[in-house]
N, C-alpha and C positions, 0 to 999 in steps of 0.2 A: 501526255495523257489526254485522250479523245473525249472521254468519256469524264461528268461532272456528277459530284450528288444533288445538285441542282437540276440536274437535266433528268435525274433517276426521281426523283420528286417532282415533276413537270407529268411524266410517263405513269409516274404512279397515279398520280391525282387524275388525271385523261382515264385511264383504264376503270378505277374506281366510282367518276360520277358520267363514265360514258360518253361525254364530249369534248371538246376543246373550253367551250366557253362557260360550262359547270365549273373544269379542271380551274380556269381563270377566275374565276369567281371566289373560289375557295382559298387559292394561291395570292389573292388581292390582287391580280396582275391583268392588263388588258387583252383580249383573246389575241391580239395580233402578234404581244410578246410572247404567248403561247405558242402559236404556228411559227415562229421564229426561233423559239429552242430546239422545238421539234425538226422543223426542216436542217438547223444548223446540225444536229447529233445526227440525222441520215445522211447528209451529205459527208458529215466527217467518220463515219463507221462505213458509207458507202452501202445500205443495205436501206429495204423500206422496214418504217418499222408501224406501223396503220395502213389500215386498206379501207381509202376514205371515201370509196364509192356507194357506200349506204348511208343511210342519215343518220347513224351514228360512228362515231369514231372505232375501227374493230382492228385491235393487234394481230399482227400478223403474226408465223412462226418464229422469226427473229425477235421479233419484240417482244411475244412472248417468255422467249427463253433470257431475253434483256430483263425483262422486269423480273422473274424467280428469281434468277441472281439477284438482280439489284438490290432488290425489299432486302436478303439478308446482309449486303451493304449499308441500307440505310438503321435498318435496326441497330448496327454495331456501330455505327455513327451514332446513335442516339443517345446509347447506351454509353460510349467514349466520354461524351457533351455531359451526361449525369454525372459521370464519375470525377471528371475533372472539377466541375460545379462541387461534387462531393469533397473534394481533397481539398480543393478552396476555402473549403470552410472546417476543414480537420476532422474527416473522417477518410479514410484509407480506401485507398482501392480492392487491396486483396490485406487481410491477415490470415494467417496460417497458424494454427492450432494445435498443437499434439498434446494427447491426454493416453493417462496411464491406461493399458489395455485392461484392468482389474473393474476401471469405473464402466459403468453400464451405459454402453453406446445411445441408447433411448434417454441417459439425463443428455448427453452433448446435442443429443440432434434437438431435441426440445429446446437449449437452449439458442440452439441457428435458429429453428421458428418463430423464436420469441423475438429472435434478434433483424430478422426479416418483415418485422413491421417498423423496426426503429430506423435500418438504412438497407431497400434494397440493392441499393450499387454499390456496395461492401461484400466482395467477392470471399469468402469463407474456405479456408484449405484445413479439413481435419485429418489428421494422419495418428492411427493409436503406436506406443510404445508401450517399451517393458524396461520394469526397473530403472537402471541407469540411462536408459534412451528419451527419457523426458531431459533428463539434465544437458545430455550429449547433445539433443536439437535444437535447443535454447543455445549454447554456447559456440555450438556452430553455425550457426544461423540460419538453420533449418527451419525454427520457430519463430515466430516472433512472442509468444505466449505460453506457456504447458499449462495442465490445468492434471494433477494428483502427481507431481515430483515427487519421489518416497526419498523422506531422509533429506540430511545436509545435502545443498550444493558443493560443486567444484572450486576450487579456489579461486582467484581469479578476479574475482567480482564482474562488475557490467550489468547485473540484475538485481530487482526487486523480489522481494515475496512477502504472498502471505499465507497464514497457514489455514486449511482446511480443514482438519479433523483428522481420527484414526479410523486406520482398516485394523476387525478384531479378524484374529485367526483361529480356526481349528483343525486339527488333525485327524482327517476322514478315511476311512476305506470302505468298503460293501461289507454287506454283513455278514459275506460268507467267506472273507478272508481271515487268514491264522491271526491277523490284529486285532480283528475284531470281538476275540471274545477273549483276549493275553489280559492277566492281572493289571491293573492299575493303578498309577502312573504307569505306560507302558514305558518301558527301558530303550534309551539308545540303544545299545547291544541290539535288541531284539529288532528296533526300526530297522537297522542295519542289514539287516538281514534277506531286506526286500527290496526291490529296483523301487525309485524315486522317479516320480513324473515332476519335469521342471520345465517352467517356460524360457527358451532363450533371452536374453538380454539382447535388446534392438541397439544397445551402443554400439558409433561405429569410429570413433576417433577413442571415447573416455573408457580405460578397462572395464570389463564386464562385470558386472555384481551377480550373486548366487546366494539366496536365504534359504534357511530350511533345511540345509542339504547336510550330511554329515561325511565326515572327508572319508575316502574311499566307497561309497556308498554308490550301484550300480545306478545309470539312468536313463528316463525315457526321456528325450528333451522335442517339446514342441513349439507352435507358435503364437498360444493367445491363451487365455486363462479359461477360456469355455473348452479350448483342447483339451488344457489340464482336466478339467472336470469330468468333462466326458472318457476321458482315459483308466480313470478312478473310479469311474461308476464302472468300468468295464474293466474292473480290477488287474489291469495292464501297471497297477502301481501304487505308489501311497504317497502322502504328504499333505501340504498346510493349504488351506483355501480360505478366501475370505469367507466370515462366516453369510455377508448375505446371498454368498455364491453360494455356499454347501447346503443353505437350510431347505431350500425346493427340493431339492435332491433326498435330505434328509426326510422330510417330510412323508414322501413319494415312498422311501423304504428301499431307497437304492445307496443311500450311505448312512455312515452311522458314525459321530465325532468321538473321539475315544482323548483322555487326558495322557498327555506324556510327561515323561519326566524332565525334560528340558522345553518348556513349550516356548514355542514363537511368541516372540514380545510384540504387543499390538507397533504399527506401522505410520508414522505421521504423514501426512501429505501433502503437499502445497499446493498453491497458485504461485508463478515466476514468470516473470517479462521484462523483456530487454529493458535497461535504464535509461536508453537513447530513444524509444518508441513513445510518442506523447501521441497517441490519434485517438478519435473518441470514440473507434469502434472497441481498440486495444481497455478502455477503461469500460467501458460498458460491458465486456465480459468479465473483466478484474471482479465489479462491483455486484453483479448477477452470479457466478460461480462462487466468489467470496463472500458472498452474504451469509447469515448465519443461519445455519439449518438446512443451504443447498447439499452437501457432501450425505446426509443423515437420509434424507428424505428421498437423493438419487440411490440410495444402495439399499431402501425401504421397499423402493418402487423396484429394485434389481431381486429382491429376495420372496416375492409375490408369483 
């Protein structure tokens, strides 16, 4: 290898204060070991890379196209140098995240903001789930974290948890569907009667889970709970939403929650992470998502 990030940092510094002996100055280094990296990296790349006939030091083509590349060489050198420094002292390179597709995307991203002043070089992977695919990516090692697991884990052990709160549900349609104005409690029988909008299950090793749904009963299946929503205001179907999903909607006069005769039992939800993961980025989201009042206040701010 011809080429050093020492000698991209020589090139940098030259181009930046315009001379040899600025560049050395800045570098701590004497002008001559300057003109000595430099002459050494054209002789070894065989190209000019300064065209040192004015009185200032001026990159040539080559050099120029040397130095764009480089800079993003030395950035990712920089950024390398942080992150190690960061795992040195027990904060993680990357953790990966998967949260229930129910919770409202704007709490997780707020909490990556909040968490972007405590460790920038803590690279952040959010990926949403449904159902049983919080459980499934934790245990596969997909996650290192979930953040609204509904329900008991998988057997097995390997993980912590803690619990979050409940999602309440209601039973919505538009107003101008036949559920909508049917005696109540409205009857199974009668749900039945109508095609169900359901979100698939993102499980891809753990069987798939299915709430809501009444056996034989036709379906629309989509892929996130805003699908759901929107399918149902667009009377394509019926079934359970969270209630701080349905109330905007309800609000608005595009649905309207009706009581059934078997309703949906509110839904518990966790926080879960590996038992083998000790990094301080991995608790710093434990203890910020876990705190008491984050789950109430994300689904306050989702039903606004």
């Amino acid at each position: 290898m011809r080429l050093s990030l020492d000698a991209l940092l020589v090139i940098d510094a030259i181009d930046r204060k315009r001379s040899f002996a600025a560049a050395g100055h800045e570098l701590h280094r004497v002008p001559s070991a300057i003109t000595y990296t430099v002459q050494k990296l054209e002789e070894d790349l065989e190209v000019l890379l300064f065209d040192r006939r004015g009185h200032r030091a001026k990159l040539t083509a080559a050099g120029c196209e040397l130095l764009n590349e480089g800079r993003h060489l030395l950035r990712a050198a920089g950024e390398l140098e942080a992150r190690v420094k960061r795992v040195a002292t027990g904060w993680e390179a990357e953790l990966r995240i998967a949260y229930d597709a129910i919770l409202p995307v704007h709490a997780l991203l707020q909490l990556a903001q909040d968490f972007s002043r405590e460790s920038a070089s803590t690279r952040l992977r959010l990926a949403p789930e449904v159902l049983g695919g919080c459980w499934d990516a934790l245990v596969s090692g997909r996650a290192d974290l979930v953040i609204g697991a509904s329900g008991d884990g998988p057997a097995g052990g390997g993980y912590q948890t803690r619990r979050l709160g409940e999602i309440e549900w209601v039973f919505a349609v538009p107003p101008q569907h036949a559920l909508a104005t049917a005696a109540e409690p409205v009857r199974s029988q009668d749900i039945l009667a109508h095609r169900a909008v359901v979100v698939a299950d993102s499980s891809r090793n753990l069987p798939p889970l299915t709430t809501g749904l009444l056996s034989g009963q036709e379906t629309l299946t989509v892929g996130d709970a805003a699908a759901k929503l929107q399918a149902q205001v667009m009377g394509l179907g019926v079934g359970y939403l969270p209630r701080c999903l349905a109330l905007a909607a309800v609000e608005r006069g595009d649905l309207v929650i009706r009581r059934t005769e078997e309703p949906k039992v509110s839904q518990m939800l966790h926080i879960a992470w590996r038992t083998a993961h000790k990094g301080k980025a991995l608790q710093w989201f434990v203890e910020q998502a876990g705190s008491q009042g984050w789950l109430d206040r994300a689904l306050r701010a989702a039903s606004t």
